[in-house]
Backbone as a ProteinNet text record, in pm:
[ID]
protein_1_A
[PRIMARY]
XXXXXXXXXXXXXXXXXXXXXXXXXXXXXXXXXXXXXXXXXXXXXXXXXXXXXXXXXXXXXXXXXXXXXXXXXXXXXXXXXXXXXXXXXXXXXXXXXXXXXXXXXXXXXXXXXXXXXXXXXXXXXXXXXXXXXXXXXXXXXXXXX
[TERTIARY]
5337.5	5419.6	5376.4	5212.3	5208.8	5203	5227.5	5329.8	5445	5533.9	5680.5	5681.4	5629.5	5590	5542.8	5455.5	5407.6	5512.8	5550.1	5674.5	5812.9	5859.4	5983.5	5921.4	5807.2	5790.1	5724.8	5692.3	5723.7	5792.4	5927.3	6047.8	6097	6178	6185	6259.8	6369.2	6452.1	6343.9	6285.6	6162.9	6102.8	6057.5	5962.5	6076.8	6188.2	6286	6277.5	6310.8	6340.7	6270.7	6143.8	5963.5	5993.2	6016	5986.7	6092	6213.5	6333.8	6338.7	6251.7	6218.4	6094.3	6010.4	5900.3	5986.7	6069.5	6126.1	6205.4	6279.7	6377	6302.2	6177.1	6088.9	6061.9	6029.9	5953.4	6059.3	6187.9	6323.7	6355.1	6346	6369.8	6308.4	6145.1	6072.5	6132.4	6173	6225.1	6328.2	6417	6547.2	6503.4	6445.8	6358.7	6334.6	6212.3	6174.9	6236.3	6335.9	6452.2	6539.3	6597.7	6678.7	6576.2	6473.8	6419.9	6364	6307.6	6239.8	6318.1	6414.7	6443.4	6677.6	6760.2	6868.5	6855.1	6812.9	6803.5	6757.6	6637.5	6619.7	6697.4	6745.8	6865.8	6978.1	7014.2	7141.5	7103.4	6994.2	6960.6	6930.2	6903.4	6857.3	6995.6	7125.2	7249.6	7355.6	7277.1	7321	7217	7178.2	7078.3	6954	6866.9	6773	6700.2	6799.5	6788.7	6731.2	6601	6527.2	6633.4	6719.8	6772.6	6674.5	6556.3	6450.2	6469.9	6420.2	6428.1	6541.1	6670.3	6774.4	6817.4	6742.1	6772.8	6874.1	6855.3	6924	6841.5	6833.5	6711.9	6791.2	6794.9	6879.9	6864.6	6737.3	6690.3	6737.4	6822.5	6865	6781.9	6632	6531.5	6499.7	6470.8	6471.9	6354.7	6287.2	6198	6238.8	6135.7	6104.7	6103.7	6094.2	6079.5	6077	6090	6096.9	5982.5	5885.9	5723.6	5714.4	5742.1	5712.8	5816.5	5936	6019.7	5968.6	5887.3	5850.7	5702.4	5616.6	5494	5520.8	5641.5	5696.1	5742	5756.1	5853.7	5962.9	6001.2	6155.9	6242.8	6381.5	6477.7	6562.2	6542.1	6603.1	6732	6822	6864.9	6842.2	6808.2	6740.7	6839.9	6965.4	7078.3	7058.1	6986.4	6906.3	6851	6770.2	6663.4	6805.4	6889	6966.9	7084.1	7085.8	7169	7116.6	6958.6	6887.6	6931	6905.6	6938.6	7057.4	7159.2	7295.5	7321	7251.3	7238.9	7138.9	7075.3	6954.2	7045.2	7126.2	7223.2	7328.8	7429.8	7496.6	7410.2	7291.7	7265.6	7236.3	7133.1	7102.4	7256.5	7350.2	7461.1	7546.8	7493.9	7617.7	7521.7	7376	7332.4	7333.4	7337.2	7367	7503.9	7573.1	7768.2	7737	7652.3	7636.4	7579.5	7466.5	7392.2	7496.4	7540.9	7675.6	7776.2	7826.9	7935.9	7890.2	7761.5	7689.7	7688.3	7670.4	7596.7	7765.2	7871.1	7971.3	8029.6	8045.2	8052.7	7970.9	7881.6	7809.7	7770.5	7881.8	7965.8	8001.5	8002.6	8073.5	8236	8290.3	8447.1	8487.3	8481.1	8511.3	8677.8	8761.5	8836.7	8887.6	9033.3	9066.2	9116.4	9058.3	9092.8	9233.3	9269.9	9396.4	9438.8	9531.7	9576.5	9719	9738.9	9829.8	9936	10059.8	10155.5	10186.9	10275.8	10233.2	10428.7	10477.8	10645.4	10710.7	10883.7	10970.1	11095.8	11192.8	11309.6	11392.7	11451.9	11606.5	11697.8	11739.1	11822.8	11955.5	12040.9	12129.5	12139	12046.8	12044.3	11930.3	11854.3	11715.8	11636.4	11642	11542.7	11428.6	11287.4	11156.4	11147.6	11107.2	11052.5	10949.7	10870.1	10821.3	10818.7	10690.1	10735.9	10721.9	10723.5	10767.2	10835.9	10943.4	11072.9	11164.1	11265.2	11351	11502.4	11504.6	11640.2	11573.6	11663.6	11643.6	11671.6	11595.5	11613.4	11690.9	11769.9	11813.2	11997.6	11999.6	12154.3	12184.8	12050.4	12073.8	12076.4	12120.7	12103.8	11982.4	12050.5	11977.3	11882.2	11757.2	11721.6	11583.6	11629	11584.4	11644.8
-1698.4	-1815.7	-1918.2	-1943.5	-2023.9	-1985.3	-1861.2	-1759.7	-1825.8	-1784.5	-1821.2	-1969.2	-2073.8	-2190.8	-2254.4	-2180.4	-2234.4	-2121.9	-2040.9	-2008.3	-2095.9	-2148.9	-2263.7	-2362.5	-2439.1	-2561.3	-2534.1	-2460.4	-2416.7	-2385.6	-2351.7	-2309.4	-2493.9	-2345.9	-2530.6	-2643.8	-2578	-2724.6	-2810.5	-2754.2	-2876.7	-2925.3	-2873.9	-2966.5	-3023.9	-3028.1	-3135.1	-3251.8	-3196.9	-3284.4	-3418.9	-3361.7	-3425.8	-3513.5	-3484.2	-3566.2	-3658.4	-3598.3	-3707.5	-3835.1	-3787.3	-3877.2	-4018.9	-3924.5	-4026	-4112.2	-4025	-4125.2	-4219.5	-4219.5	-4277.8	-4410.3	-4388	-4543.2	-4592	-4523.2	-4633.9	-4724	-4636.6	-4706	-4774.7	-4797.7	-4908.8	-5028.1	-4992.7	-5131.5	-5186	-5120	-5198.7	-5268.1	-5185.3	-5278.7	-5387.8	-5394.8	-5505.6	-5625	-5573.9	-5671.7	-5731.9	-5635	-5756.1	-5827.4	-5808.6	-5866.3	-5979.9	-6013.3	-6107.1	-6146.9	-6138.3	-6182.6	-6248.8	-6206.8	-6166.3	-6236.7	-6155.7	-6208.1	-6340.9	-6323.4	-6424.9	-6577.9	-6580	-6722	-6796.1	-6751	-6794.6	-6843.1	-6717.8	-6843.1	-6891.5	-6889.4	-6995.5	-7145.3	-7173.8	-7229.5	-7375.4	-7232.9	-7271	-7327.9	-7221.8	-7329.9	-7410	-7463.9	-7581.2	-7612.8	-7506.7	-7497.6	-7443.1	-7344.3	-7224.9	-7147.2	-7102.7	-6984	-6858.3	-6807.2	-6705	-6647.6	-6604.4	-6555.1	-6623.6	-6775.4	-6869.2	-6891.4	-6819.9	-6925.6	-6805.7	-6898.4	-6845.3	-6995	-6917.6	-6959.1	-6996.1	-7023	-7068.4	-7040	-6974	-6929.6	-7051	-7087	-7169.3	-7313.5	-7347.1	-7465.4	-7560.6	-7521.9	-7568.4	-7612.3	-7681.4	-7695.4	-7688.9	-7555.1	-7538.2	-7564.1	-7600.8	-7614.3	-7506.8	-7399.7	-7253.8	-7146.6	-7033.2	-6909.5	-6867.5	-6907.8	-6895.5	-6927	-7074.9	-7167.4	-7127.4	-7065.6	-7039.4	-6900.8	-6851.9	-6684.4	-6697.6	-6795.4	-6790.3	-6912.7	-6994.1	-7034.3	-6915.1	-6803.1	-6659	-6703.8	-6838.8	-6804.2	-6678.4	-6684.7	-6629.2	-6673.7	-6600.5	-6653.7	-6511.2	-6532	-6448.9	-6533.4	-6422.8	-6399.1	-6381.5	-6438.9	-6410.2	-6437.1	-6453.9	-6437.6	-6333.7	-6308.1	-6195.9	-6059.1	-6082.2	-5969.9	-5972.2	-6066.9	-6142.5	-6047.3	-6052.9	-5974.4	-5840.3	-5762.7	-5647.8	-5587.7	-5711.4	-5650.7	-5618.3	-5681.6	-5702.2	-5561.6	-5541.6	-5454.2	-5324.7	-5278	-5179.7	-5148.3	-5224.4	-5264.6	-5264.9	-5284.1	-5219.9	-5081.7	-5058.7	-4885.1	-4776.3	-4824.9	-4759.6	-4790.3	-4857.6	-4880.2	-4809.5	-4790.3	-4713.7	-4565.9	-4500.2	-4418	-4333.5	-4482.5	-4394.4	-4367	-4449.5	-4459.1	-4259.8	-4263.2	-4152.5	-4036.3	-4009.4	-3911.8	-3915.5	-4041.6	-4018.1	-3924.1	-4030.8	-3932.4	-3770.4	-3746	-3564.7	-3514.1	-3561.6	-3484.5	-3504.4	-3604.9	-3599.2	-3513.5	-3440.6	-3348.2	-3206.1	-3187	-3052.1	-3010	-2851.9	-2796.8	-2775.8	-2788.4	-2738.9	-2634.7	-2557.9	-2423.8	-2406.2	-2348.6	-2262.5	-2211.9	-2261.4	-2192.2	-2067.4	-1980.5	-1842.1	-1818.5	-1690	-1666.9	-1573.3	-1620.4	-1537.3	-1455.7	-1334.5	-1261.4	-1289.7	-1346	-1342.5	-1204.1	-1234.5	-1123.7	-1109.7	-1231.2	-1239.9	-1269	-1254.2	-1288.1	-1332.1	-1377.6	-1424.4	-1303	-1291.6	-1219.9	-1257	-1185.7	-1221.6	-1255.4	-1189	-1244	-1316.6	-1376.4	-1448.9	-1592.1	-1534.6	-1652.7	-1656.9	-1582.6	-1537.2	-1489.2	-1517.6	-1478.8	-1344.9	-1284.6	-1122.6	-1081.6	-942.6	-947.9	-816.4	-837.6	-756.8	-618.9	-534.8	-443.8	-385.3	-458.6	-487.3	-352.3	-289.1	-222.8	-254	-330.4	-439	-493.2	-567.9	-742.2	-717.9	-768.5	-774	-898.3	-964.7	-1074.4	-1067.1	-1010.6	-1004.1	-859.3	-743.6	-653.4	-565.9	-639.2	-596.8	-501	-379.7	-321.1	-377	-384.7	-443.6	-370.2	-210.3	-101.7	-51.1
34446.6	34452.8	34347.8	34306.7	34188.1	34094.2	34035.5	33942.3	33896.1	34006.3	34003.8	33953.7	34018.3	33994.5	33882.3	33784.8	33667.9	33594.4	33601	33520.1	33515.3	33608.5	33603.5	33592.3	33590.4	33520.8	33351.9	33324.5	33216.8	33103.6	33184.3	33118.8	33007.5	32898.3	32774	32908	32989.9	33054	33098.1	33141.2	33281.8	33138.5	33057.1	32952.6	32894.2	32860.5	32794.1	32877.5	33004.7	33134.9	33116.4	33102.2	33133.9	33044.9	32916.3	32783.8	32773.1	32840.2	32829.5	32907.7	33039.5	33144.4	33075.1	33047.9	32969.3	32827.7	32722.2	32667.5	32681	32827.7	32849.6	32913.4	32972.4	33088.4	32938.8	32830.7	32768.4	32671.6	32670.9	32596.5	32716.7	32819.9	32920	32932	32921.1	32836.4	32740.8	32645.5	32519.7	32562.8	32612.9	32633.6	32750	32815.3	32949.1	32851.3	32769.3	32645.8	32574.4	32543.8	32430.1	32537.7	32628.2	32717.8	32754.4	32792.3	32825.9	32735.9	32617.4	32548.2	32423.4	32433.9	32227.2	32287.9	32407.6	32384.3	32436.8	32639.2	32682.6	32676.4	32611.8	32541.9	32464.7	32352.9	32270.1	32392.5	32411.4	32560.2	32651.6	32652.9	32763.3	32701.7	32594.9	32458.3	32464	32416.7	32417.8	32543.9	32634.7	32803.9	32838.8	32783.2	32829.3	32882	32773.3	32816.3	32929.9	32975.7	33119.1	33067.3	33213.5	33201.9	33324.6	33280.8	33350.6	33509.9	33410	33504.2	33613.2	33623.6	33718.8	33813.8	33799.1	33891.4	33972.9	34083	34225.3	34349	34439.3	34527.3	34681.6	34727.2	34881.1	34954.9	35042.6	35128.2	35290.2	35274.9	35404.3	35376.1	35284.6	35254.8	35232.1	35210.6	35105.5	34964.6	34889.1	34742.4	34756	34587.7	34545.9	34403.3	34308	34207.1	34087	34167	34121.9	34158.4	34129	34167.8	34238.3	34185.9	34231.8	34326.7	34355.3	34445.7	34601	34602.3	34663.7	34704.1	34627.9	34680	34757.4	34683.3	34768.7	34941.1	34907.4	35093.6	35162.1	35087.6	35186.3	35194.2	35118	35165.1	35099.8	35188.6	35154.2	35043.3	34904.3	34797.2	34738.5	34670	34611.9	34468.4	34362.7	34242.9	34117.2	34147.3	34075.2	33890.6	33877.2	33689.1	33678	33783.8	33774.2	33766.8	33799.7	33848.1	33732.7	33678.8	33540.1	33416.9	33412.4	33335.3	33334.4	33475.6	33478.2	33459.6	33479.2	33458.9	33294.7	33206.1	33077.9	33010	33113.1	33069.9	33079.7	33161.5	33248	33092.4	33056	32939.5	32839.9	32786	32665.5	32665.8	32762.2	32805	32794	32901.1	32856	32693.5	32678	32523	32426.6	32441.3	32337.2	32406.4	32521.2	32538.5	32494.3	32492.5	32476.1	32306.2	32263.1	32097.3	32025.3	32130.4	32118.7	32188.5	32250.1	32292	32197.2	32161.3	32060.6	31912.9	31881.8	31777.7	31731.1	31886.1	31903.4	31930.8	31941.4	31984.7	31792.5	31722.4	31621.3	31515	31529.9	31505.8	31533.8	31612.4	31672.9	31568.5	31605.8	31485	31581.4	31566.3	31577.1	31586.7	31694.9	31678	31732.6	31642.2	31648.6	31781.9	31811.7	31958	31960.3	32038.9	32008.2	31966.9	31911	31885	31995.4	32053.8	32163.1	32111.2	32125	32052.5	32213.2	32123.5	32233.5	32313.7	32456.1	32500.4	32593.3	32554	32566.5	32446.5	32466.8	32340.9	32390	32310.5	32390.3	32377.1	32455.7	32435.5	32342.5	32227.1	32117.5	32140.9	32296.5	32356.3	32473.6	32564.5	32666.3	32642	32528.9	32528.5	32670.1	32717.8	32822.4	32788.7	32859.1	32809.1	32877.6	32819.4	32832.3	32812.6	32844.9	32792.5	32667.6	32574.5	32447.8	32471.9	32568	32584.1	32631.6	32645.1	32740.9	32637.3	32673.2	32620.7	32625.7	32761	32824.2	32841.2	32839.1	32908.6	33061.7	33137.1	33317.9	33374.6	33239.8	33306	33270.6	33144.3	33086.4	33041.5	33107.5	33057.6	32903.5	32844	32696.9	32655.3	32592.1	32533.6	32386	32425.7	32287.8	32218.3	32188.3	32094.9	32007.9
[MASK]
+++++++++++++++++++++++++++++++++++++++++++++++++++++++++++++++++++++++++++++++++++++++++++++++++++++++++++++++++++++++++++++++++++++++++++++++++

């Protein structure tokens, strides 16, 4: 059984798998990093000096000062920046994904749809489909040899 076992994790899929998995957490940092670091400041800059990170909501009809300060009371906050981020983080990941798919399908080779040799014909006096080894027609009769 750990035969079978180190033979299918072995196999190239599971090691693509592995490597695609590991490249994909650390292209998620990046995009984490630029979304918070690199878009969000600038508009927050431009809306007035907002830290996205920061804007929550108190659910206990409390005012805190901060996110911090609202998390170390236990209150009940919803995190609607924090989640602002991610919606942003979600939309770049997919738009460079559709980027990287469009890529690899543009880099197809084009293959050729088979040629299928017809296998009916019309009737020269009814225009009825037949087929090509018809001798009459089964619909108007006609001899057509």
């Amino acid at each position: 059984m750990i035969k079978e076992f180190k033979e299918f994790a072995m196999k190239g899929n599971m090691l693509d798998l592995a490597i695609g998995l590991i490249l994909g957490a650390a292209f998620g940092a990046i995009v984490t990093s630029l979304v918070n670091d690199v878009i969000m400041p600038p508009i927050g800059l431009l809306l007035g000096k907002v830290d996205f990170k920061e804007l929550f909501i108190a659910l206990n009809g409390q005012s805190y000062a901060t996110l911090a300060d609202a998390k170390k009371a236990a209150a009940p906050i919803i995190a609607y920046g924090a989640f602002m981020n991610t919606i942003i983080n979600f939309l770049i990941v997919a738009f460079v994904a559709f980027l990287i798919v469009k890529q690899a399908n543009r880099m197809k080779k084009e293959e050729p749809a088979p040629v299928v040799a017809p296998t009916t014909k019309d009737c020269p006096f009814c225009a009825s489909t037949i087929s090509l080894k018809a001798t009459r027609c089964p619909n108007c009769t006609s001899n057509l040899g």
